[in-house]
py3Dmol code that shows the C-alpha trace and the ligand (Angstrom):
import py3Dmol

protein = """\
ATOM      1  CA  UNK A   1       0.000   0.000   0.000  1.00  0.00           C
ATOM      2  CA  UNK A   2       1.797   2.808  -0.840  1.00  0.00           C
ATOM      3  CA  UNK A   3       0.919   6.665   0.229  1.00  0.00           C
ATOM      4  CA  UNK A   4       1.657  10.318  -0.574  1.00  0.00           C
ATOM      5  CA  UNK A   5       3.458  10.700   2.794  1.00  0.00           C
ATOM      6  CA  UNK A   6       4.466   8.839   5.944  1.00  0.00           C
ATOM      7  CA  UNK A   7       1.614  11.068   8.405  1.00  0.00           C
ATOM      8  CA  UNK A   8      -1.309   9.570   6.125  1.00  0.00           C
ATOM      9  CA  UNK A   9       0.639   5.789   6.526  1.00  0.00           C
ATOM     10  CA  UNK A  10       1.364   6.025   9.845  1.00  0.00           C
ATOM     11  CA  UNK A  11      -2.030   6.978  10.503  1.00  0.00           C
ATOM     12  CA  UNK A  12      -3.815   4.182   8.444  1.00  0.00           C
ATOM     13  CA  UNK A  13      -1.351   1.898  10.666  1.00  0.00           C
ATOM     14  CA  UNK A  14      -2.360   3.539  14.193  1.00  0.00           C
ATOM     15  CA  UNK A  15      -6.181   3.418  13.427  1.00  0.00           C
ATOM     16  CA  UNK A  16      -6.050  -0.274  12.543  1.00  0.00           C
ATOM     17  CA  UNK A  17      -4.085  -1.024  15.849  1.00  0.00           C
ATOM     18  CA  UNK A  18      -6.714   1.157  17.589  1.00  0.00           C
ATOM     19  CA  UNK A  19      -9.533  -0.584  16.116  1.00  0.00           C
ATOM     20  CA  UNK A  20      -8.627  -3.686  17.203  1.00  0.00           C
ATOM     21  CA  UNK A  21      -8.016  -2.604  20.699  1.00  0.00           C
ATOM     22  CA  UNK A  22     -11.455  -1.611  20.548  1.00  0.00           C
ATOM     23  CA  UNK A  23     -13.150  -4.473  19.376  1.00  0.00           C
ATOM     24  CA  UNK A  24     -10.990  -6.449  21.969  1.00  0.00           C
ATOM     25  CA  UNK A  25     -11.866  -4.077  24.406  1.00  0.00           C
ATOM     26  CA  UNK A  26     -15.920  -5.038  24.092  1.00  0.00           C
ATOM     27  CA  UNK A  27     -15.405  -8.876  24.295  1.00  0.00           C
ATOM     28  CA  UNK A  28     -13.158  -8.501  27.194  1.00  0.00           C
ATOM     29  CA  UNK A  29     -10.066 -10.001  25.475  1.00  0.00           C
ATOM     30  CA  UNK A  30      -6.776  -8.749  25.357  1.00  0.00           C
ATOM     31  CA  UNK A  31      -4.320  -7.662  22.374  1.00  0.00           C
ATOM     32  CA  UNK A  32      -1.082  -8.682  21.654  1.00  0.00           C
ATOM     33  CA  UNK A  33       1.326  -6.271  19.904  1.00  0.00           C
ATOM     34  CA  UNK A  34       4.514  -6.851  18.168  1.00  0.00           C
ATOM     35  CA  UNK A  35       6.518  -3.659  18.562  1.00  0.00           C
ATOM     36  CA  UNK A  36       9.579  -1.936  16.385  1.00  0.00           C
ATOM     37  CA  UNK A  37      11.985   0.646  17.308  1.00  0.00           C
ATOM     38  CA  UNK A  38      13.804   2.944  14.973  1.00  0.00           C
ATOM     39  CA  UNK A  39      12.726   5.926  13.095  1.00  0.00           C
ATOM     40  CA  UNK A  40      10.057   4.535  10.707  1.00  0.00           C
ATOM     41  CA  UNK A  41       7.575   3.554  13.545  1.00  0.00           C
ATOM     42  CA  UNK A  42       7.649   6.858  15.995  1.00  0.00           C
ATOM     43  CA  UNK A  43       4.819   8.557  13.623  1.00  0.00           C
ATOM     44  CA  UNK A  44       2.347   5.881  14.957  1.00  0.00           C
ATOM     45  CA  UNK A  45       3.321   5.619  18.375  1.00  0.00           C
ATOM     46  CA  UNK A  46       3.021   9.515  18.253  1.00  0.00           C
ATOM     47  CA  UNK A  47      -0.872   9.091  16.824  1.00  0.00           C
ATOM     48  CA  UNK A  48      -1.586   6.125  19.479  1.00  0.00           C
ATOM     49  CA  UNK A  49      -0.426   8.711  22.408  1.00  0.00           C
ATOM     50  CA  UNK A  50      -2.914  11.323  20.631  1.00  0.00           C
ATOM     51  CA  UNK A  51      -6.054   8.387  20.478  1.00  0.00           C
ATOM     52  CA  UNK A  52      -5.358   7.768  24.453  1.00  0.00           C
ATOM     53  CA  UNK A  53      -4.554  11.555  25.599  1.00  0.00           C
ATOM     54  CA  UNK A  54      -8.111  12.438  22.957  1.00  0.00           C
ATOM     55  CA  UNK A  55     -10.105  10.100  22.379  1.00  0.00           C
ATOM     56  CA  UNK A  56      -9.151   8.246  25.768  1.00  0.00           C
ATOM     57  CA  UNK A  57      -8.034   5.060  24.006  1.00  0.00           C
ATOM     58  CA  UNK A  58      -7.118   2.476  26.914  1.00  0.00           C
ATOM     59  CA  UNK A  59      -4.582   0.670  26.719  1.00  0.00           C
ATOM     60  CA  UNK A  60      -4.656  -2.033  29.715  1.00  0.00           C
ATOM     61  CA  UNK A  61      -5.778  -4.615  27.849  1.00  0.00           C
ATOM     62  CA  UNK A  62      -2.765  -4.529  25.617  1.00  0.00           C
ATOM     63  CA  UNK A  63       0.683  -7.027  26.178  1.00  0.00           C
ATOM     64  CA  UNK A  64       3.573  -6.042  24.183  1.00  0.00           C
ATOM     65  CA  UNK A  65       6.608  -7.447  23.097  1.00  0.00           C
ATOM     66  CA  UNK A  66       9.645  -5.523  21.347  1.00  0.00           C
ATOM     67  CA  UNK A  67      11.582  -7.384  18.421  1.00  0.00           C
ATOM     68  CA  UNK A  68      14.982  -6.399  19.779  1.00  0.00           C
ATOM     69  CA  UNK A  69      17.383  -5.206  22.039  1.00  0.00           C
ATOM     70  CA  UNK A  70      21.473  -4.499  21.623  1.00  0.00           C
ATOM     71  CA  UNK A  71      23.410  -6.550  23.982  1.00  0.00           C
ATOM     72  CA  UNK A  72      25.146  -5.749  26.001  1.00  0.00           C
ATOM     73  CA  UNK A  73      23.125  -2.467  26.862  1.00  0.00           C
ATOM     74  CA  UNK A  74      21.054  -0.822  30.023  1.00  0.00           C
ATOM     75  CA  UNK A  75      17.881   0.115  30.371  1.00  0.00           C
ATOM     76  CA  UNK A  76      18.605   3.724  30.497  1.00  0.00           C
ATOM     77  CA  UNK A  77      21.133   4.275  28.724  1.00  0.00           C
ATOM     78  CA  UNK A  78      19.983   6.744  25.790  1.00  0.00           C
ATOM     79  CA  UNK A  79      20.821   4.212  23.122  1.00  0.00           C
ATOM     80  CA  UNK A  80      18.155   1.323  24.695  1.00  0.00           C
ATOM     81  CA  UNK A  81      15.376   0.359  23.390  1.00  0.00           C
ATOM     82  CA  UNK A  82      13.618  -0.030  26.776  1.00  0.00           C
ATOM     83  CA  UNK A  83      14.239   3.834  26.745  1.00  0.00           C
ATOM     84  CA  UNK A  84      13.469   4.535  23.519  1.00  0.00           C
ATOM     85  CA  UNK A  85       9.729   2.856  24.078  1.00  0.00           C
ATOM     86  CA  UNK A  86       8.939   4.444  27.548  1.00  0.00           C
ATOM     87  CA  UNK A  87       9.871   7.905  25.950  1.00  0.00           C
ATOM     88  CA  UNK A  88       8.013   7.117  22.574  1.00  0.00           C
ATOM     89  CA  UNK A  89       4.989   5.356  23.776  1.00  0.00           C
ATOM     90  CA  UNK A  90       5.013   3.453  26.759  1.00  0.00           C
ATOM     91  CA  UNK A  91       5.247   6.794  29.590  1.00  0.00           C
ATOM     92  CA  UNK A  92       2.147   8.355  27.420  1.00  0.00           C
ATOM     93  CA  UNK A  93      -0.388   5.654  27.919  1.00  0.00           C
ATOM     94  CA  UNK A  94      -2.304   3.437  30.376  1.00  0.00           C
ATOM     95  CA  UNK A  95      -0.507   0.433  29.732  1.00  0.00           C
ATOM     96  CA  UNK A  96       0.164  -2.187  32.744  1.00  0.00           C
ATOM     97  CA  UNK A  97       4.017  -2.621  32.790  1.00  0.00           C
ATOM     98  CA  UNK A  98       3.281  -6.115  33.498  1.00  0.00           C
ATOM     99  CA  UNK A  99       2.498  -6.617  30.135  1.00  0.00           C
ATOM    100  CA  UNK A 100       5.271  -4.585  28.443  1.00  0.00           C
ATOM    101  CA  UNK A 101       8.465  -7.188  27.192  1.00  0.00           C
ATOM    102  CA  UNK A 102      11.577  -5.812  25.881  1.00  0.00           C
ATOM    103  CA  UNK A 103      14.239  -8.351  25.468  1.00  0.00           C
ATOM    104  CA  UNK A 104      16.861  -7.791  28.484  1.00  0.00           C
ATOM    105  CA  UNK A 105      20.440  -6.425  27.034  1.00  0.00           C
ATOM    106  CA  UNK A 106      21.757  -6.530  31.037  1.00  0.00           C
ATOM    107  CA  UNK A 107      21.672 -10.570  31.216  1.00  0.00           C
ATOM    108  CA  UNK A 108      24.698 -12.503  31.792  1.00  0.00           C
ATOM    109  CA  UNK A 109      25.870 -14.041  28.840  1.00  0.00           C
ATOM    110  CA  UNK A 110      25.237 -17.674  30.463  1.00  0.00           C
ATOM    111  CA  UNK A 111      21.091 -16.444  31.089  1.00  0.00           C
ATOM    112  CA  UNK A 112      20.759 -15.337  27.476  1.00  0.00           C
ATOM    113  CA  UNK A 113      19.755 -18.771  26.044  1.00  0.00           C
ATOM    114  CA  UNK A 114      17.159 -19.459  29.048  1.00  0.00           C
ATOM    115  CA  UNK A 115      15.853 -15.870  28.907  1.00  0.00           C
ATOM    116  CA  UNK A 116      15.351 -15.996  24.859  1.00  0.00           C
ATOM    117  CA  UNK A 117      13.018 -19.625  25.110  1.00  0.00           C
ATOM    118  CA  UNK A 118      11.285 -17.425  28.551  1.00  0.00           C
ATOM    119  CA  UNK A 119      10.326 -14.685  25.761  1.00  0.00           C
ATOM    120  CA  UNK A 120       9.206 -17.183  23.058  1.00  0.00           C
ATOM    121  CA  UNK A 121       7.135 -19.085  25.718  1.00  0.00           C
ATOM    122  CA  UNK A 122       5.290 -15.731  26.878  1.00  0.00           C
ATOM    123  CA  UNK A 123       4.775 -14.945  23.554  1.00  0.00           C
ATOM    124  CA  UNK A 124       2.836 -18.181  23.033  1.00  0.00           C
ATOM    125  CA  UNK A 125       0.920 -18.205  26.682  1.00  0.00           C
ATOM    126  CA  UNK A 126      -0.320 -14.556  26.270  1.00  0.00           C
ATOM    127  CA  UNK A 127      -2.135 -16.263  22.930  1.00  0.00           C
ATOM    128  CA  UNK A 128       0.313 -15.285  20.098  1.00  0.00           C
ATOM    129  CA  UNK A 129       1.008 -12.018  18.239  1.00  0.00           C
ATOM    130  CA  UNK A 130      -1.696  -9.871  16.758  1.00  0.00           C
ATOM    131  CA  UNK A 131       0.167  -7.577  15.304  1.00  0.00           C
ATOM    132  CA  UNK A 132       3.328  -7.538  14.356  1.00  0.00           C
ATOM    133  CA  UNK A 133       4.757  -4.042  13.636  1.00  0.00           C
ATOM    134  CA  UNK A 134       7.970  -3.754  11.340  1.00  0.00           C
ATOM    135  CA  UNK A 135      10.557  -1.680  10.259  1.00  0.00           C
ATOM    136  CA  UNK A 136      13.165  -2.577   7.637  1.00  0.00           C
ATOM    137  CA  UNK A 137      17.194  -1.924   7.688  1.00  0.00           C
ATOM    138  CA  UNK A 138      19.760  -1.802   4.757  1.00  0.00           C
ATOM    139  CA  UNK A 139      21.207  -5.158   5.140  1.00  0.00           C
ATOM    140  CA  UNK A 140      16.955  -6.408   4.447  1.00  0.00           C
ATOM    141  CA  UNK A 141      16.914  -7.236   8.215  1.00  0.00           C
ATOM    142  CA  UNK A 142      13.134  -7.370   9.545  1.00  0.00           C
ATOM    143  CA  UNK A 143      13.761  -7.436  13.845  1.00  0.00           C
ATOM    144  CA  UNK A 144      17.640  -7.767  13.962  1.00  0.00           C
ATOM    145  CA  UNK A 145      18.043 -10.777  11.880  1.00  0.00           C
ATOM    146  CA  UNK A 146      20.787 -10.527   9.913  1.00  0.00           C
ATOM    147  CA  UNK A 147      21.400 -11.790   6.451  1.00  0.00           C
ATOM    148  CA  UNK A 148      21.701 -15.427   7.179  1.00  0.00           C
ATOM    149  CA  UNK A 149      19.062 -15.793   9.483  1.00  0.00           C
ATOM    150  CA  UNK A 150      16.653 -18.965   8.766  1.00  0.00           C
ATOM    151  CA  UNK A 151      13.101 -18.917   8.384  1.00  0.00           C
ATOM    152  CA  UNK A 152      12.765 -20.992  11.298  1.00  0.00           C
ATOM    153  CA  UNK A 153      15.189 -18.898  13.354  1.00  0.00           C
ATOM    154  CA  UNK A 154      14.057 -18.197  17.383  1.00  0.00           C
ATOM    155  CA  UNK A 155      14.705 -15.171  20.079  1.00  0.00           C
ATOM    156  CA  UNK A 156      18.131 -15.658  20.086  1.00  0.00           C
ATOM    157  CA  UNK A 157      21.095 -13.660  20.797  1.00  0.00           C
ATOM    158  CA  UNK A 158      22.995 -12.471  16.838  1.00  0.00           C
ATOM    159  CA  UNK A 159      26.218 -10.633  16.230  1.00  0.00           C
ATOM    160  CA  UNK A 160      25.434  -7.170  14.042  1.00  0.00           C
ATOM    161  CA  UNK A 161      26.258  -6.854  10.252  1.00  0.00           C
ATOM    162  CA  UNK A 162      28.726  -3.974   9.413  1.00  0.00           C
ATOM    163  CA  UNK A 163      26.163  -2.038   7.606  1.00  0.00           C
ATOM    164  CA  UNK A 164      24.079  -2.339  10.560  1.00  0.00           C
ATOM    165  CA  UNK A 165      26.197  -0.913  12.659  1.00  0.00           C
ATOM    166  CA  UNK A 166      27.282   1.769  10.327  1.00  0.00           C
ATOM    167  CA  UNK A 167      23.829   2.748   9.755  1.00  0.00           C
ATOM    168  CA  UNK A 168      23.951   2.835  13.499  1.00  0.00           C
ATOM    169  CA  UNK A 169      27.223   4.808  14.449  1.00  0.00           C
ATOM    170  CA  UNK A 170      25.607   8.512  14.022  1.00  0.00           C
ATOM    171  CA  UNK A 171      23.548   7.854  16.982  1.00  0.00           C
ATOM    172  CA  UNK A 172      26.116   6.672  19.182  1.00  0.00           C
ATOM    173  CA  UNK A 173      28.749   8.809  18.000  1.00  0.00           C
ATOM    174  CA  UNK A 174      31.266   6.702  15.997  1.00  0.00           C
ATOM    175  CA  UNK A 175      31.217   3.078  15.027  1.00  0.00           C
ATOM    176  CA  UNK A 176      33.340   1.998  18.045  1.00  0.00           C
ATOM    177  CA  UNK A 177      30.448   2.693  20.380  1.00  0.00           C
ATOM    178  CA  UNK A 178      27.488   0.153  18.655  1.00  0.00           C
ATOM    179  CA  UNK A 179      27.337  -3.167  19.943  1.00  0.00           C
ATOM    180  CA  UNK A 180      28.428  -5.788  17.982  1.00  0.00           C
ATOM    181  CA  UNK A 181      25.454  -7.752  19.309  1.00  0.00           C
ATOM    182  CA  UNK A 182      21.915  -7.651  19.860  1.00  0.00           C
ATOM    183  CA  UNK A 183      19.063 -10.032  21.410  1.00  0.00           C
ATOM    184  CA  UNK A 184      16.499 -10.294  18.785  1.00  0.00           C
ATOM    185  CA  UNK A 185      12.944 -12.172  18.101  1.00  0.00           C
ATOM    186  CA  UNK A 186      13.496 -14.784  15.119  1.00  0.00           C
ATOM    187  CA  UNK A 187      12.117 -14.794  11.628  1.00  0.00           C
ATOM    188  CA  UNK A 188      10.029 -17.652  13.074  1.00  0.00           C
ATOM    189  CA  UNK A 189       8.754 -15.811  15.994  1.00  0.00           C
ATOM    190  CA  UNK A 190       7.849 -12.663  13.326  1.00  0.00           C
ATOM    191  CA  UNK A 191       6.245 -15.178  10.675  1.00  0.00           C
ATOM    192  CA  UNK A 192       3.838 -16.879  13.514  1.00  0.00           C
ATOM    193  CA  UNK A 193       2.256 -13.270  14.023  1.00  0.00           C
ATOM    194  CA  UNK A 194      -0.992 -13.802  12.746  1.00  0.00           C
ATOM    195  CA  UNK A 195      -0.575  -9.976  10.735  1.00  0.00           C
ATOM    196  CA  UNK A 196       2.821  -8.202   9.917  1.00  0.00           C
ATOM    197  CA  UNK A 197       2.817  -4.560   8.926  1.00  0.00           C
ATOM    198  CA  UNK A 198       6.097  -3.650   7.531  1.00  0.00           C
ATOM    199  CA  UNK A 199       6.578   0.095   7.498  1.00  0.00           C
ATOM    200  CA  UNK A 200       9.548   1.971   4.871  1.00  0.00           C
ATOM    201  CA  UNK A 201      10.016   5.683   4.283  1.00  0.00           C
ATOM    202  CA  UNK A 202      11.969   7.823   2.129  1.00  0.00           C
ATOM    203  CA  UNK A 203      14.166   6.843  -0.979  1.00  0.00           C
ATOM    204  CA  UNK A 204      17.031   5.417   0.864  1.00  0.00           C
ATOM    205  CA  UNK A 205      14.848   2.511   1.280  1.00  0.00           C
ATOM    206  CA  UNK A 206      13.744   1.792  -1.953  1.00  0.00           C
ATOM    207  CA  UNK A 207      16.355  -0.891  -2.819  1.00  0.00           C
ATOM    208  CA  UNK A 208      15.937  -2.654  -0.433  1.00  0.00           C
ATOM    209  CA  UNK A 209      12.000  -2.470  -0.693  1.00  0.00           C
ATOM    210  CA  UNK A 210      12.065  -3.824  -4.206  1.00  0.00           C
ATOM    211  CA  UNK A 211      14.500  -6.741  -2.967  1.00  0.00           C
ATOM    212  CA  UNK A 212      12.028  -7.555  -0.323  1.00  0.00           C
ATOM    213  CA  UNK A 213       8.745  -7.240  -2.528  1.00  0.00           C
ATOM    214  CA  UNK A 214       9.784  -8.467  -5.797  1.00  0.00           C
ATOM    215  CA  UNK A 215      13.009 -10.067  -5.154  1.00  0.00           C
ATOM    216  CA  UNK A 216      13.351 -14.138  -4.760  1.00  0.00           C
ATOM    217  CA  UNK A 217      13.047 -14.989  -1.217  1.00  0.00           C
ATOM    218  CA  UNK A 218      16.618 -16.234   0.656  1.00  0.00           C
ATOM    219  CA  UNK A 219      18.134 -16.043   3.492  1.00  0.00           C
ATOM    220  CA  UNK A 220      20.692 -13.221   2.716  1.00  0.00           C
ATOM    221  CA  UNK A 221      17.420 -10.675   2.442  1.00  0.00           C
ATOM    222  CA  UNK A 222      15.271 -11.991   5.491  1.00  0.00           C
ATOM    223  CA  UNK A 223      12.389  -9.954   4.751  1.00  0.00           C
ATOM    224  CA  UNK A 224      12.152 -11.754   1.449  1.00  0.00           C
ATOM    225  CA  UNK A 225      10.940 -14.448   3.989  1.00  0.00           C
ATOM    226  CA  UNK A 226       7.404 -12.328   4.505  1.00  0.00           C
ATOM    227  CA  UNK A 227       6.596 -12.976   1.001  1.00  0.00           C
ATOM    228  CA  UNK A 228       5.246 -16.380   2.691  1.00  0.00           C
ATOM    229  CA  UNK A 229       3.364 -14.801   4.688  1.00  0.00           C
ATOM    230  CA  UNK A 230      -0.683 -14.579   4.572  1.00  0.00           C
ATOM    231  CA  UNK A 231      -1.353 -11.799   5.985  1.00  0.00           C
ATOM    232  CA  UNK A 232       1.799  -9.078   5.639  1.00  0.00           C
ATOM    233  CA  UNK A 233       1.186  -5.245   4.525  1.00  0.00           C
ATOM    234  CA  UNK A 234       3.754  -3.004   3.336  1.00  0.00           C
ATOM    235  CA  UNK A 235       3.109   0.319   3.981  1.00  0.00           C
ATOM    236  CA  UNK A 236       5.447   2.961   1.806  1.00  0.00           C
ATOM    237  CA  UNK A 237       5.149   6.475   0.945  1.00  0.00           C
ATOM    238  CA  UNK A 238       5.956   6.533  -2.456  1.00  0.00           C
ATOM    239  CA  UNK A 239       9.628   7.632  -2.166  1.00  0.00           C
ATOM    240  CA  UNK A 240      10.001   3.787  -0.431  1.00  0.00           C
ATOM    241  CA  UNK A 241       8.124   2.724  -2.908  1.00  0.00           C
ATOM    242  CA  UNK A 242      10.206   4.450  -6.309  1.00  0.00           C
ATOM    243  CA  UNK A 243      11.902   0.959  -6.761  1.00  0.00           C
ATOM    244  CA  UNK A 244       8.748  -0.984  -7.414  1.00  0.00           C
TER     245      UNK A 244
END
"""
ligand_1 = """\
16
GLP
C 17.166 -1.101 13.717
C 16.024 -1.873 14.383
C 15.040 -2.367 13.354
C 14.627 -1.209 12.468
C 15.840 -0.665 11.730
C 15.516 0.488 10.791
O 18.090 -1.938 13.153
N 16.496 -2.981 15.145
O 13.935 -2.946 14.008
O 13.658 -1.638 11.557
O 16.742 -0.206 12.717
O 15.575 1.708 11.457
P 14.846 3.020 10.985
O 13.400 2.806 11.218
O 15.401 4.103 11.865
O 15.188 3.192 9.545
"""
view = py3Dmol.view(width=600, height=400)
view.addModel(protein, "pdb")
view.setStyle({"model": 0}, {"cartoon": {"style": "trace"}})
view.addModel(ligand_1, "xyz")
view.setStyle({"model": 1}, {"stick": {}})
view.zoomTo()
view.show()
């Protein structure tokens, strides 16, 4: 689906999430929603603040869980994830922290394994993903699975392709400073979301747009992997979409 600009995507994206809060909301059933950080999603985070400040959307009968988290990295350290949600969304709304999951970059490296099949297993007993919300980097990675990543992969903990990390670098003031690793939901865990919305903006994602979309599906573009998917949506403005 491709639009004139991000604002008129972003909103499509927020008012679909919203509606099926809602309709949750009357049965008395919760939502599951599979969150993204990075600059693409922060438009609809911004217009689900606005429903709940507005139109006094609730959100307590939401559960989240983030794709990703560097590693090794704190809580509130400006460059987390765990920050990055609380400032973008998470602080704004009437969401239980119970039911907000960000994989943990302060684990020892010896928990990582146990904590990664803890997050898969939540996943599962809170009923499965709803939503799963998506941005896109460089490299094709959907989440932070690399090129290489299988179809069937897990949470797990991954090491950080180059062009990741470059992309990266600005924001934590020179390439030295990024992780080399992250903790990261699987192309498995993304797939089993019963809807994917995949988010691009802006020309510098084209390429890898048109990989993605019209490209054959392997493992060295993951998100050639949603292609199998039943029930994905790419949302571009049309600058995203100039590759097509
Ligand atoms: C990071 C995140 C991804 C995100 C990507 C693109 O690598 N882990 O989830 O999709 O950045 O970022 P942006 O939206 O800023 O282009």
């Amino acid at each position: 689906k491709i639009f004139e600009s991000s604002e008129e995507a972003s909103l499509l994206v927020a008012n679909e999430i919203a509606e099926l809060i809602r309709s949750r909301q009357a049965d008395g059933k919760n939502v599951v929603l599979g969150l993204a950080t990075g600059s693409t999603p922060t438009k609809v985070y911004d217009y689900l603040v606005q429903f709940h400040k507005k139109d006094g959307l609730s959100f307590k009968n939401v559960i989240t869980f983030n794709l990703d988290e560097y590693y090794p990295m704190e809580p509130d350290s400006i460059h987390s994830y765990v920050r990055f949600m609380n400032e973008h969304l998470f602080d704004h709304i009437d969401i239980k922290r119970k039911n907000i999951h960000i994989p943990d970059g302060t684990l020892d490296k010896e928990d990582v394994r146990d904590f990664c099949e803890a997050y898969e297993e939540k996943i599962n007993k809170a009923g499965g993903i709803d939503i799963q919300v998506l941005g896109i980097g460089r490299t094709g990675h959907i989440g932070f699975n690399e090129p290489g990543s299988s179809l069937k992969s897990k949470t797990r903990l991954v090491r950080l392709d180059r062009v990741t990390r470059l992309d990266a670098a600005s924001d934590f003031f020179g390439l030295e400073n990024v992780p080399s690793k992250a903790i990261t939901m699987g192309v498995g865990t993304i797939m089993a979301a019963k809807k994917i919305i995949l988010m691009a903006w802006g020309e510098g994602k084209s390429k890898i747009i048109q990989q993605s979309v019209e490209g054959e599906i392997k493992e060295s573009v993951p998100a050639t992997f949603l292609q199998h998917h039943e029930n994905c949506d790419f949302i571009l403005d049309t600058a995203a979409a100039s590759s097509l």
